[in-house]
C-alpha positions in Angstrom: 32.0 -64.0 19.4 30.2 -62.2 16.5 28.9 -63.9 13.0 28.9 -62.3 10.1 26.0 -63.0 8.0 27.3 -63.4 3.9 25.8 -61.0 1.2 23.0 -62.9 -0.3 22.3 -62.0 -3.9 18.6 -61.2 -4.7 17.1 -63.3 -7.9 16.0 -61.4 -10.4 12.4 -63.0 -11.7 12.1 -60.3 -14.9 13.5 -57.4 -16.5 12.5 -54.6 -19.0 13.8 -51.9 -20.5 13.1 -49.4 -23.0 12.3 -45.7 -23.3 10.7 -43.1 -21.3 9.6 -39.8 -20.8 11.3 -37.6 -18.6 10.1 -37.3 -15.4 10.0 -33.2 -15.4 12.0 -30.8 -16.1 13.5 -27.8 -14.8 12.2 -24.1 -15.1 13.5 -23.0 -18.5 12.8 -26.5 -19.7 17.2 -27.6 -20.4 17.5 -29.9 -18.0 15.5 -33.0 -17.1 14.8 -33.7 -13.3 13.1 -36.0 -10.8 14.0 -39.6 -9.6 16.4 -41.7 -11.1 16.0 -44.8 -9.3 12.6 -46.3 -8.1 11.3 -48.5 -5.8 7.8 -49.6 -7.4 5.6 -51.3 -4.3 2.6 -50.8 -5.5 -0.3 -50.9 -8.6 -0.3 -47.5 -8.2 2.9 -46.5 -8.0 3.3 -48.9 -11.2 0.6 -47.4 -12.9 2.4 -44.1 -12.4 5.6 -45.1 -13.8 4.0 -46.9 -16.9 2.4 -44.0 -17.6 5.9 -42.0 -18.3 6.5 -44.9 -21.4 5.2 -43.8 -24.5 1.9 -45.8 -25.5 4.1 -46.9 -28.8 7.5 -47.8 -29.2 9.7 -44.9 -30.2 11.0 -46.2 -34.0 11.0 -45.3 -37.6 8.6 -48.1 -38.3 4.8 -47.1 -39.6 2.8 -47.6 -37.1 5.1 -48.0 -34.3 4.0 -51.2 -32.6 2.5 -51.1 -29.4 5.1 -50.6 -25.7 4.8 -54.1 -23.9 3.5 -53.4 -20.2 5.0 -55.9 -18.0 2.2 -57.7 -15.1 3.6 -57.7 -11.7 2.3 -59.5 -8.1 2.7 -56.8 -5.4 1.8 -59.0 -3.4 5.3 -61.1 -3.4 7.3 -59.0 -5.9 8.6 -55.4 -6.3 10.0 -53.8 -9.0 13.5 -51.7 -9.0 13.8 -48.8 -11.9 17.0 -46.9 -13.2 16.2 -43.9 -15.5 18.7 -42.7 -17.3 17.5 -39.2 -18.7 20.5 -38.1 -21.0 20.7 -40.9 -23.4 17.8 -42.4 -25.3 20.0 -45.4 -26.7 22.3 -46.5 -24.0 20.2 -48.1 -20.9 21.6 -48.2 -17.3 22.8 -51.9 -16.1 22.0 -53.4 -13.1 25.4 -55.0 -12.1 24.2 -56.4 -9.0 21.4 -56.7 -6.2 22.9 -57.7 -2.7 21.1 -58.6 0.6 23.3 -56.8 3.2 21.4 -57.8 6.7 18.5 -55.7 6.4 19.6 -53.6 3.2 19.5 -54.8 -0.4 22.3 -52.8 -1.9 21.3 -52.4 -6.1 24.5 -51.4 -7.9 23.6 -49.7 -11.3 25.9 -48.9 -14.2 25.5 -46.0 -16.3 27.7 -47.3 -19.6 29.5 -44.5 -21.8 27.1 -43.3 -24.1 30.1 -44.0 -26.6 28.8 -43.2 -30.5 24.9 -42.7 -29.9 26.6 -39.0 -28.5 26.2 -37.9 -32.1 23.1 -39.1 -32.6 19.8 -37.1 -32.8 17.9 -37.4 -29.2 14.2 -36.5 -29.0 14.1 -34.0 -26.1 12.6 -35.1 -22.5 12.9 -38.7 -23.5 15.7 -41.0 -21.9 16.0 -45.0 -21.4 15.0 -47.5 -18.3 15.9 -50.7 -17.5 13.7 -52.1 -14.5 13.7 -55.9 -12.5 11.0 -57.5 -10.9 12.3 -58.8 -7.8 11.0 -60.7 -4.8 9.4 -58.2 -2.3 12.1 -56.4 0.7 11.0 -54.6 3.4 14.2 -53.1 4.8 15.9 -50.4 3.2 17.1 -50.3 -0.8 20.0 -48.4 -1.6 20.8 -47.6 -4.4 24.6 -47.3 -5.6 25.3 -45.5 -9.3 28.1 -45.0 -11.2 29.5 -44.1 -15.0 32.0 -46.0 -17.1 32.6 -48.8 -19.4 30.8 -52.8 -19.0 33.1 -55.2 -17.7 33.3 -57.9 -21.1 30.1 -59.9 -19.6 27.7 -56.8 -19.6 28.3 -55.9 -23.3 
């Protein structure tokens, strides 16, 4: 006789989002590259990926007020990052984060980018949304895909 253990979903103890530079590009500079997901363990790590958000929030405002660094415990939490290079308006979603056994299994929407199509976009700069969540030492896996929010994620 087998058991099968349930999915257990994965609290979520902050989130952030906002925008940030791209993480490189290719060689005739058209098309943005590097991770779109990331699994932040550590300070440094952190430090790394704080360092791609502009120092002051992107806006028409004179002086742009300062980006808001979030403070993290490595030492119990993690953070999870979706980068979504081709829009600097429309943010990924995290739908859901799912303990599967040993894998947690983060399911991130990329909405339609709708409207803000037209709009101007400052070149090599995109949107993030990122959770702190409590600290997993199996796999992550990260499942992405495009398309409208279900009427709760609006």
């Amino acid at each position: 006789m087998s058991v099968v253990l349930a999915e257990v979903a994965v609290p979520v103890v902050a989130s952030y989002e906002g925008r940030i530079r791209a993480m490189g590009f290719d060689r005739n500079f058209r098309k943005v590259t590097g991770p779109t997901e990331l699994i932040i363990k550590t300070q440094a790590d952190y430090e790394a990926f704080v360092g791609k958000i502009p120092k002051r929030t992107i806006t028409k405002t004179n002086p742009a007020p300062p980006s808001k660094d979030p403070l993290i415990d490595f030492t119990k939490h993690m953070m999870l990052a979706a980068i979504r290079p081709d829009s600097m308006y429309v943010s990924p979603k995290f739908e859901s984060l799912i303990v599967d056994k040993d894998t947690l299994r983060v399911n991130i929407l990329d909405p339609d980018l709708g409207e803000t199509k037209f709009l101007n976009q400052m070149q090599g700069i995109g949107t993030y949304k990122a959770v702190v969540v409590p600290k997993h030492k199996g796999l992550v896996q990260f499942l992405r895909k495009k398309g409208r929010p279900g009427p709760s994620e609006k």
